[in-house]
C-alpha positions in Angstrom: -21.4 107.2 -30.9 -24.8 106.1 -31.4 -26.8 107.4 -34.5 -30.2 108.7 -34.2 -33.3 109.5 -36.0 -33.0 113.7 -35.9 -35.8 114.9 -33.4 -37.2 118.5 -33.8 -35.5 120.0 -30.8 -32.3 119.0 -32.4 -33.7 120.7 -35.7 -34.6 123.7 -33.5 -31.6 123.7 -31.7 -29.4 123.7 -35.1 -31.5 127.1 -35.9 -30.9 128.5 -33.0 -27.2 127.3 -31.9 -24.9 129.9 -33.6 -27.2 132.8 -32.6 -25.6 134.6 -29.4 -29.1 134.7 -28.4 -33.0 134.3 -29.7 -35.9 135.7 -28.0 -39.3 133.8 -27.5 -40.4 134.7 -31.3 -37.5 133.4 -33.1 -37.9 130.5 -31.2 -41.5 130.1 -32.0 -40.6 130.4 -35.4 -37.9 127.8 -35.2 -40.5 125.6 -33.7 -42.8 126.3 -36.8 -39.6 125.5 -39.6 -38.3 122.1 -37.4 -42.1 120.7 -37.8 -41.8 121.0 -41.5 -44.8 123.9 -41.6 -45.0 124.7 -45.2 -47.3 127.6 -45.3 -46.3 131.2 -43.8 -45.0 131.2 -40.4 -47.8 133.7 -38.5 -46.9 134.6 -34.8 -49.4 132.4 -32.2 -48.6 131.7 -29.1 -48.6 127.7 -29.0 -47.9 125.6 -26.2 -44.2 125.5 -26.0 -43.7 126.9 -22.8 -43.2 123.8 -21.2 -40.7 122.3 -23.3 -39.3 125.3 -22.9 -39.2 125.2 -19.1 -37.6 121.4 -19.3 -35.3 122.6 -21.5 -34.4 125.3 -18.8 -34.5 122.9 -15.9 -32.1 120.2 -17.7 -29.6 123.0 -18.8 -29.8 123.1 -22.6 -31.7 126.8 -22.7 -30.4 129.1 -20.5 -32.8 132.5 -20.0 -30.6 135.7 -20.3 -33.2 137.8 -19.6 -37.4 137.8 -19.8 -38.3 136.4 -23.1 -34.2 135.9 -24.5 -32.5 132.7 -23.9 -29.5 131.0 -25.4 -28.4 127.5 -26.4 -26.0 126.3 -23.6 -23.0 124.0 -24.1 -24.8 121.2 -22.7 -27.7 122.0 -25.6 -24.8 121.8 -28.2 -23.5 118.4 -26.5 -26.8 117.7 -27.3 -26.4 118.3 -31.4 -23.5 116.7 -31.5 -23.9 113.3 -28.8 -27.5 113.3 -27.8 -26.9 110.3 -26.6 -24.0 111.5 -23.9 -26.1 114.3 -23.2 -29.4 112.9 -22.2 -27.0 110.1 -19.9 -25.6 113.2 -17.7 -29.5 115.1 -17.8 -30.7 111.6 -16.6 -27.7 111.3 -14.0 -28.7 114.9 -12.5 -32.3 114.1 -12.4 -32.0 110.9 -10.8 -29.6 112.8 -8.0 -32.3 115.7 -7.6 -35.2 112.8 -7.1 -32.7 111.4 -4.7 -32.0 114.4 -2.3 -35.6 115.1 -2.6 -36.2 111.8 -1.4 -33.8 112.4 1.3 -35.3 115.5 2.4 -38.7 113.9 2.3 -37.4 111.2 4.6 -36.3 113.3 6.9 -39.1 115.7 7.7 -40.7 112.4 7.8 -38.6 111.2 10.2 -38.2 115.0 12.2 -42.1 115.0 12.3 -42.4 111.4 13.6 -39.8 112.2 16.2 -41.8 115.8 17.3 -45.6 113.6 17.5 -43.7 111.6 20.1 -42.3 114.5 22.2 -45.8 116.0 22.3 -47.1 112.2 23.2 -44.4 111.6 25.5 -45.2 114.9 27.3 -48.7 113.8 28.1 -47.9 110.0 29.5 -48.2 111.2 32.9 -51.9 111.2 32.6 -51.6 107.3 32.0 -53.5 105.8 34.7 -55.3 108.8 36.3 -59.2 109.0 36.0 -62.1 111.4 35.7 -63.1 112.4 38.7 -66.1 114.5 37.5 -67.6 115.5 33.9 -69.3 119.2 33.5 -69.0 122.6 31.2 -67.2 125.4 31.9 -69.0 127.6 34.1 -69.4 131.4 32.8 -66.7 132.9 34.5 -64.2 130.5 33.3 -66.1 131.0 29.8 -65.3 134.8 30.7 -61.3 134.2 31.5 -60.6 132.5 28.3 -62.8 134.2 26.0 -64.8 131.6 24.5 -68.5 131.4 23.6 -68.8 127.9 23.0 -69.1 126.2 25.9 -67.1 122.5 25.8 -66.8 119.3 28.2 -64.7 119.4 31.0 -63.0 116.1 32.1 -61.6 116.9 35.8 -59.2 114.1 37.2 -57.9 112.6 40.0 -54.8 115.1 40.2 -57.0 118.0 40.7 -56.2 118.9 36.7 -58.4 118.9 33.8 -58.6 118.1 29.9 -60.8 120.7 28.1 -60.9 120.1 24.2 -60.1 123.6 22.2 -61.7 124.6 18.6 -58.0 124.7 17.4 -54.4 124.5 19.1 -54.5 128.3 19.8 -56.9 128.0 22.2 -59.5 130.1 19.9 -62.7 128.8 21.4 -64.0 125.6 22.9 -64.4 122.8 21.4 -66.2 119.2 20.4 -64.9 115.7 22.0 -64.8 112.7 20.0 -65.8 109.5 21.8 -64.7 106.4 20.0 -65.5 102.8 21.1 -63.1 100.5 19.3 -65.0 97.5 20.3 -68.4 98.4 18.5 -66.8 100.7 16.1 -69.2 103.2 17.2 -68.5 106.9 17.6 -70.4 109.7 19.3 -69.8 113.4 19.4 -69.8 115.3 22.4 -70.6 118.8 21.4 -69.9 122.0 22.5 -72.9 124.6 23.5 
């Protein structure tokens, strides 16, 4: 077993360890003795809630109930073989970076797969052409409820592409015309 230099969560823990459990001011003041305070220990809330947490997260507190926690056995491997301890909190950690990774990939992957669906569903328009370029007239403005007033693109099928604010369909909306050769863009608004 490796020796090491004694850290101040090991001198917190070895305040805490025999108690059955502590609440968030005993801790505090375990806190305040382990950094070698000399003067009066006076409640104040100091910014140990997130050592706290990580302690939570990598097993070593465990919280009982709001504001009472307890050392586990992993936090008294952790007095006794730091060393062994940290080695399985860096195994578990590595594991939970991995299946998060994993997961990550895949909705990746899932999303990927659904943009190509929704592509794939629209390659039937490959090869068809515009036919005639003009704005909804107001009846058809009527039918879909919209007061902005966007291009229509009617092709050679005797169907049309009409650009919406949003995919609900919650008004009409802009077009953007790209030219990849210039690198130019132009809007074509709605009215």
């Amino acid at each position: 077993m490796t020796k090491y230099k004694i850290t101040i969560q090991q001198r917190i823990f070895e305040q805490l360890v025999d108690k059955k459990s502590f609440t968030r001011a005993e801790l505090d003041k375990a806190i305040w003795v382990a950094q070698g305070n000399k003067f009066e220990f006076n409640r104040r809330r100091g910014y140990y809630g997130t050592n706290l947490q990580a302690w939570i997260n990598n097993k070593l507190v465990k919280r009982i109930k709001r504001g009472v926690f307890k050392i586990t056995s992993r936090g008294k491997l952790y007095l006794t073989d730091r060393g062994k301890c940290n080695k399985i909190v860096r195994t578990e950690r590595d594991k939970r970076r991995q299946a998060n990774f994993e997961n990550r990939k895949t909705y990746q992957e899932l999303y990927e797969q659904s943009i190509d669906r929704h592509v794939d569903s629209f390659k039937h328009l490959v090869g068809k052409t515009i036919q005639s370029v003009r704005r909804l007239n107001p009846s058809e403005l009527k039918t879909l409820g919209w007061a902005k007033n966007p291009l229509v693109l009617e092709l050679d099928n005797d169907t049309c592409l009409i650009p919406q604010l949003d995919d609900e369909g919650n008004d009409g909306g802009a077009v953007l015309h790209y030219n990849f050769k210039s690198k130019t863009a132009n809007t074509i608004y709605t009215t």
